[in-house]
SEVEX-492085 format. One record per residue (C-alpha): x, y, z. Coordinates in Angstrom, 2 decimals, always signed. Example, Ala and Ser with C-alpha at 12.3 -4.5 7.8 and 13.67 -1.06 7.14 Angstrom:
REM SEVEX-492085
        px        py        pz
    +12.30     -4.50     +7.80
    +13.67     -1.06     +7.14
***
This chain:
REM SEVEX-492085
        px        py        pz
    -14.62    -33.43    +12.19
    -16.79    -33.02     +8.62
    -15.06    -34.72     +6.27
    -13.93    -31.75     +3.60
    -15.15    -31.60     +0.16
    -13.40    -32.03     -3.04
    -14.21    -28.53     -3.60
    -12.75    -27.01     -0.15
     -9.64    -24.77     -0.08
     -8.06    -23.28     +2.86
     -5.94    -20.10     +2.50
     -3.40    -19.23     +5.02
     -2.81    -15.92     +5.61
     -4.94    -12.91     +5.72
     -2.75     -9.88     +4.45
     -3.28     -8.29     +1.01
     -2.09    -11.33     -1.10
     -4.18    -14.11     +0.75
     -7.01    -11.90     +1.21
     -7.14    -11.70     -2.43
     -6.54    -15.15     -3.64
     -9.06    -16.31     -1.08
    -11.86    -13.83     -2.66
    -11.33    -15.58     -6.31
    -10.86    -18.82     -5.35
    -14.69    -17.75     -2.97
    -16.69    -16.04     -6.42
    -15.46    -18.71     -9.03
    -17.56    -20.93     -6.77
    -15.13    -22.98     -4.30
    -15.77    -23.36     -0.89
    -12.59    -21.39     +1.25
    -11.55    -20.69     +4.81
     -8.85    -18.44     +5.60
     -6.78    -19.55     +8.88
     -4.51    -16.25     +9.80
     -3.12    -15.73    +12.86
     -3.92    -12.43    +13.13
     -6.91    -10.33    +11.31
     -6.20     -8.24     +8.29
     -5.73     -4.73     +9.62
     -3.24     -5.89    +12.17
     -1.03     -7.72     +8.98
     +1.50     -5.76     +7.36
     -0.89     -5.23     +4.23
     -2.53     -2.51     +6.57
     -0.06     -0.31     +7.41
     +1.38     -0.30     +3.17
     +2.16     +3.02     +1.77
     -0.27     +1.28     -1.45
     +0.03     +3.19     -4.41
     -0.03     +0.71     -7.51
     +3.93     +0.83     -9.35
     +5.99     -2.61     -9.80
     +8.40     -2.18     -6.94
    +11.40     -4.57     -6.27
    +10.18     -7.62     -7.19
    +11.05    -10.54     -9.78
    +10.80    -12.36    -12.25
    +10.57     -9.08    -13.71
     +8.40    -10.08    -16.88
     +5.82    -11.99    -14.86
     +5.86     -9.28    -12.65
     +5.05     -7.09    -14.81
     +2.05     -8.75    -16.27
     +0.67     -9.69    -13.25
     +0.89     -6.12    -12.28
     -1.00     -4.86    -15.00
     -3.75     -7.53    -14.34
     -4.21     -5.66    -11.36
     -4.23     -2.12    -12.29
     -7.20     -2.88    -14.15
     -8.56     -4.37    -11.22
     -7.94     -1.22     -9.65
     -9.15     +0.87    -12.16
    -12.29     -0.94    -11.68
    -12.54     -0.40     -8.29
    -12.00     +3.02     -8.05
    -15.36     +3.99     -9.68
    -16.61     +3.15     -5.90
    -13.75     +4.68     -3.27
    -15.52     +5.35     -0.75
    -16.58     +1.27     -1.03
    -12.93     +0.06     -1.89
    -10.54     +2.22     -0.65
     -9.43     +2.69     -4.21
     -8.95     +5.98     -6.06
     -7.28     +7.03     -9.11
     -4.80     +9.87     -8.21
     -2.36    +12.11    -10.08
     +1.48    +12.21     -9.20
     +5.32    +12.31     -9.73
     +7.48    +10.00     -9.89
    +11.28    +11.02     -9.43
    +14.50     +9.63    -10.93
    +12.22     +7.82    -13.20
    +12.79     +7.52    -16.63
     +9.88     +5.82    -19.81
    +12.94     +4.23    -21.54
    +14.49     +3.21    -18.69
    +10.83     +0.82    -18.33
     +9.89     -1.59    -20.71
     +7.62     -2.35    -22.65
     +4.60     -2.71    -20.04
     +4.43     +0.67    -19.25
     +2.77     +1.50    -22.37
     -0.36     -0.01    -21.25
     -0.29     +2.62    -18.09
     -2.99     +4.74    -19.40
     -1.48     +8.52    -19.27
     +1.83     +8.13    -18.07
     +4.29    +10.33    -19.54
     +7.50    +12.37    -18.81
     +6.75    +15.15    -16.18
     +7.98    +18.68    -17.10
    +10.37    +20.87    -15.59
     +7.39    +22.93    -13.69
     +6.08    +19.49    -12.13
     +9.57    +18.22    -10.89
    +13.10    +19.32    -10.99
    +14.19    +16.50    -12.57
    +14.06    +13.38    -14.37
    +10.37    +12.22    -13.55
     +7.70    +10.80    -14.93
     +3.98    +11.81    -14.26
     +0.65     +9.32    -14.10
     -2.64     +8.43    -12.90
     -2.22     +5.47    -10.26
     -3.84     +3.58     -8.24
     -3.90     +5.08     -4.40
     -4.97     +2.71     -2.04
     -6.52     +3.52     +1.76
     -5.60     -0.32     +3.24
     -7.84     -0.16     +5.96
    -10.79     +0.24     +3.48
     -9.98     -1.80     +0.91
     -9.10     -4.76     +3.40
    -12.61     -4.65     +4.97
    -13.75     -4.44     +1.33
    -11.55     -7.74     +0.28
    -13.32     -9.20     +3.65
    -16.73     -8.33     +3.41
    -16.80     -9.51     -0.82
    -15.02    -12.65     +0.23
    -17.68    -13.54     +3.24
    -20.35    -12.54     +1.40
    -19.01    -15.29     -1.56
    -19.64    -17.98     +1.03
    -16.09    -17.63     +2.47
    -15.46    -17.66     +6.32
    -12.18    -16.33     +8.41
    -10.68    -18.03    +11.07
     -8.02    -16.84    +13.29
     -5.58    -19.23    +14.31
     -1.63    -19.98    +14.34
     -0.73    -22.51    +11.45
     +2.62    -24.40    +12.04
     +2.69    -26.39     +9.57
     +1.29    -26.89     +5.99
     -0.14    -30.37     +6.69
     -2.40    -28.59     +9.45
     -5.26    -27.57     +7.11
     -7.88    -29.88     +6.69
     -8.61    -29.69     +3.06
     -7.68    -31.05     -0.37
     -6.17    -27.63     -1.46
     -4.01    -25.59     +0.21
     -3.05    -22.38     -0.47
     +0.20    -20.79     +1.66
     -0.43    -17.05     +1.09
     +1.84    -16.44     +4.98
     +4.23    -13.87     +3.41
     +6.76    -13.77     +6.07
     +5.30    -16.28     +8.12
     +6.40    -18.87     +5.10
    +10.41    -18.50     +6.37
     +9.12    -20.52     +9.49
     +6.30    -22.19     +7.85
     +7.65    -23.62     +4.62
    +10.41    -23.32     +6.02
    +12.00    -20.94     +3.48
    +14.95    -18.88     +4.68
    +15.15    -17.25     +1.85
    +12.41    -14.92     +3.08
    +13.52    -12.24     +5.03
    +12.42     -8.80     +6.17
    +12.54     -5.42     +4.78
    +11.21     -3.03     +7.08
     +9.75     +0.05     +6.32
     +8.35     +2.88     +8.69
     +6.23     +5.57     +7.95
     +4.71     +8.70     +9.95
     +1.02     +9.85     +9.40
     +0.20    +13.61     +9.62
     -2.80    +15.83     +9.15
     -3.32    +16.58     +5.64
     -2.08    +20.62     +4.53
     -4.64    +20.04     +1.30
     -2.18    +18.02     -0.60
     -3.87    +16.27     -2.99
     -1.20    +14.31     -5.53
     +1.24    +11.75     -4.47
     +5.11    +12.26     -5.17
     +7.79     +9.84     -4.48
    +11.40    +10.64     -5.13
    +14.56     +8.92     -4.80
    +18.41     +9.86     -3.46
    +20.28     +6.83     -5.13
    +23.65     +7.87     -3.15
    +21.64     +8.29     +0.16
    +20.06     +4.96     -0.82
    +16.71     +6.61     +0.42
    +13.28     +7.19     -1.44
    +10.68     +9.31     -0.42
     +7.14     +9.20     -0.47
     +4.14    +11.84     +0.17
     +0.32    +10.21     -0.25
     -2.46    +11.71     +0.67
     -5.08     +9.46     +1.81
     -8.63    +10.52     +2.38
     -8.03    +11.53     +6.32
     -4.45    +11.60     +6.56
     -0.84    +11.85     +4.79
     +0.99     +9.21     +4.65
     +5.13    +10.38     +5.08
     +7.67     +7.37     +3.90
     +9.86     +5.66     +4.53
    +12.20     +3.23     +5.02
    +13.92     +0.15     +3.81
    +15.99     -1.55     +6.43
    +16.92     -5.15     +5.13
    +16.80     -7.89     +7.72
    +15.46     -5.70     +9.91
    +12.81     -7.46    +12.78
    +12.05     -4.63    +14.56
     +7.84     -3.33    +14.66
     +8.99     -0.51    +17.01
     +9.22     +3.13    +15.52
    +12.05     +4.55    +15.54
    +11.85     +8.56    +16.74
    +15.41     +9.57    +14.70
    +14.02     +7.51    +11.66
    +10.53     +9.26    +11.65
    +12.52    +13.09    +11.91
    +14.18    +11.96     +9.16
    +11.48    +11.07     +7.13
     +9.66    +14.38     +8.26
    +12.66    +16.10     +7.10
    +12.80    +14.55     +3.33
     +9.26    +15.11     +2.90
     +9.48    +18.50     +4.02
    +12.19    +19.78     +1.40
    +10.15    +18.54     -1.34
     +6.48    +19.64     -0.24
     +7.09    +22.77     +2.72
     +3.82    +22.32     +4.00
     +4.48    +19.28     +5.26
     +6.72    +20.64     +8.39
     +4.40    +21.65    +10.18
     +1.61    +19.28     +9.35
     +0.15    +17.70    +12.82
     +1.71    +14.05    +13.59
     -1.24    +11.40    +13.88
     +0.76     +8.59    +14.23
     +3.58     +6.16    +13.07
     +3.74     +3.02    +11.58
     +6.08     +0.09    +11.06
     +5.24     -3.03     +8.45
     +8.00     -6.00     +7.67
     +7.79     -6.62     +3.85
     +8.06     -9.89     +2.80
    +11.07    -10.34     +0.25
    +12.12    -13.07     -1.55
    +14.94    -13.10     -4.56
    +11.63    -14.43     -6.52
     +8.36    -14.67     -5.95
     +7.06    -17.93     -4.98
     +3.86    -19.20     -7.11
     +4.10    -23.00     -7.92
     +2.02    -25.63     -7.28
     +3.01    -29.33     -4.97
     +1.28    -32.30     -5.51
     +1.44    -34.53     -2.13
     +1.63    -38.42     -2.34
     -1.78    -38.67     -0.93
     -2.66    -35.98     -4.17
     -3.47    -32.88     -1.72
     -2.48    -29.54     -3.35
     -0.35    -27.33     -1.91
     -0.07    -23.86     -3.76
     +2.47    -21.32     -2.68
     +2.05    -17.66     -3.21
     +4.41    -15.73     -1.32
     +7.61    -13.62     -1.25
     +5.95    -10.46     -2.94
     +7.89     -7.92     -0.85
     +6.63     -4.28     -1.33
     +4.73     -5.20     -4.08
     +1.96     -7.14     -2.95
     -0.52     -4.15     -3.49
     +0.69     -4.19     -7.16
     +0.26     -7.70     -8.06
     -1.76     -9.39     -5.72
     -5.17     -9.88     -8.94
     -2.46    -10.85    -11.30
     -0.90    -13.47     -8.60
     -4.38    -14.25     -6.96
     -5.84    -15.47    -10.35
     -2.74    -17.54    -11.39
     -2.87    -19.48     -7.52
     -6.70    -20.03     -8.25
     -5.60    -21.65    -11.49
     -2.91    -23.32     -9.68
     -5.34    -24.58     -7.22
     -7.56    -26.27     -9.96
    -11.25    -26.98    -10.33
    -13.42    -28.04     -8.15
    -13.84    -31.33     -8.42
***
């Protein structure tokens, strides 16, 4: 085997995070192979509702920050949609209130209360970031090969497996058995995909004593109907009575959608931690080992923020 160089880094994982962190580490000049045992669009990453808002995850001020980090990533992107996968689109969010925030959201560019006419309710309205997966995971792949990066499928089971100086566990999930951390656990969330009835703005609402939050986005060839949040849940089978369900909650806030053509359904495990994991190890033999993992739904949200601090983490090349 080729000795590696002081340069190399391997990433493992391929989902939205690792993706990512592999494509900095690739265009600030390092030399990086991915090992993922399966290819992107078959990660949970894929099948993510994506629309950019810090969701369920801590620490809550580093969240935040890397989460704006991002969103001008994303604004970036989305002068090229078709390219990305990203697009800028208007929406409501329910049960939402700009006090009830922080400071951060006053660097989201145009988000303000909603009225009375947009929601019946306590909402706010904004500009986000609305991302078609698919599309913007080729996009991560396609920038990261053409940086000099190369993917490799192939089953890690353990962290000492990767033949390089820097290592950089990106296995969401995967890291409960890999690490092994038990604190990461599943979240699942389903959603069903129906023909567009000329939708065009997102909405997502939530019933706090139901415990349930619904979520209409319209992607460029479909609707995406949410969804879900069953904790400790392993399951990657849809459930029929869980996808009527979600029909049904979508329906009472946008009619149209009742009768809107089902395309498909979908099932993704998020990957939730009490914290996210991003640290750097030090072995005795002076390999780096750089965790970034336990992002749960937010991965979308703060994978540039987190992607740039694990590049930093990773150090330079030597």
């Amino acid at each position: 085997m080729e000795k590696p160089g002081s340069g190399d880094v391997i990433v493992v994982g391929a989902g939205i995070v690792g993706l990512t962190t592999a494509l900095v580490l690739a265009e600030a000049g390092r030399r990086v192979r991915v090992w993922a045992r399966e290819p992107s669009e078959r990660t949970t990453s894929a099948v993510a509702g994506a629309l950019w808002w810090p969701y369920r995850i801590a620490p809550e001020a580093l969240a935040r920050e890397w989460a704006l980090e991002s969103l001008g990533v994303y604004e970036e992107l989305a002068a090229r949609p078709e390219d990305s996968g990203v697009r800028l689109v208007e929406g409501v969010m329910g049960e939402t209130r700009l006090d009830g925030l922080g400071a951060w959201a006053a660097r989201v560019p145009g988000l303000r209360a909603a009225t009375a006419e947009e929601y019946p309710g306590t909402a706010l309205r904004a500009r986000l970031p609305l991302i078609d997966m698919p599309v913007h995971l080729r996009h991560l792949r396609e920038r990261f090969l053409r940086a000099g990066g190369t993917v490799e499928e192939r089953t890690v089971t353990d962290l000492s497996e990767p033949d390089a100086p820097v290592v950089v566990n990106c296995a969401g999930l995967g890291a409960r058995e890999l690490v092994p951390d038990p604190g990461v656990r599943p979240v699942r969330g389903q959603l069903v995909l129906v023909e567009n009835p000329g939708i065009r703005e997102w909405l997502v609402s939530t019933d706090r004593a139901a415990g349930t939050t619904t979520y209409v986005f319209p992607q460029p060839d479909r609707l995406v109907l949410g969804g879900t949040t069953d904790e400790d849940d392993w399951s990657q089978v849809p459930d029929p009575r869980a996808a009527a369900r979600i029909v049904e909650r979508c329906a009472a806030l946008r009619p149209e959608v009742a009768g809107a053509r089902v395309l498909g359904h979908r099932v993704g495990l998020r990957p939730v931690r009490d914290t996210v994991r991003l640290e750097r190890e030090v072995g005795p033999d002076g390999r780096v080992l750089v965790h970034n993992y336990g992002h749960g739904g937010a991965g979308v949200t703060v994978a540039w923020g987190c992607a740039r601090v694990a590049a930093g983490l990773a150090g330079p090349a030597a």
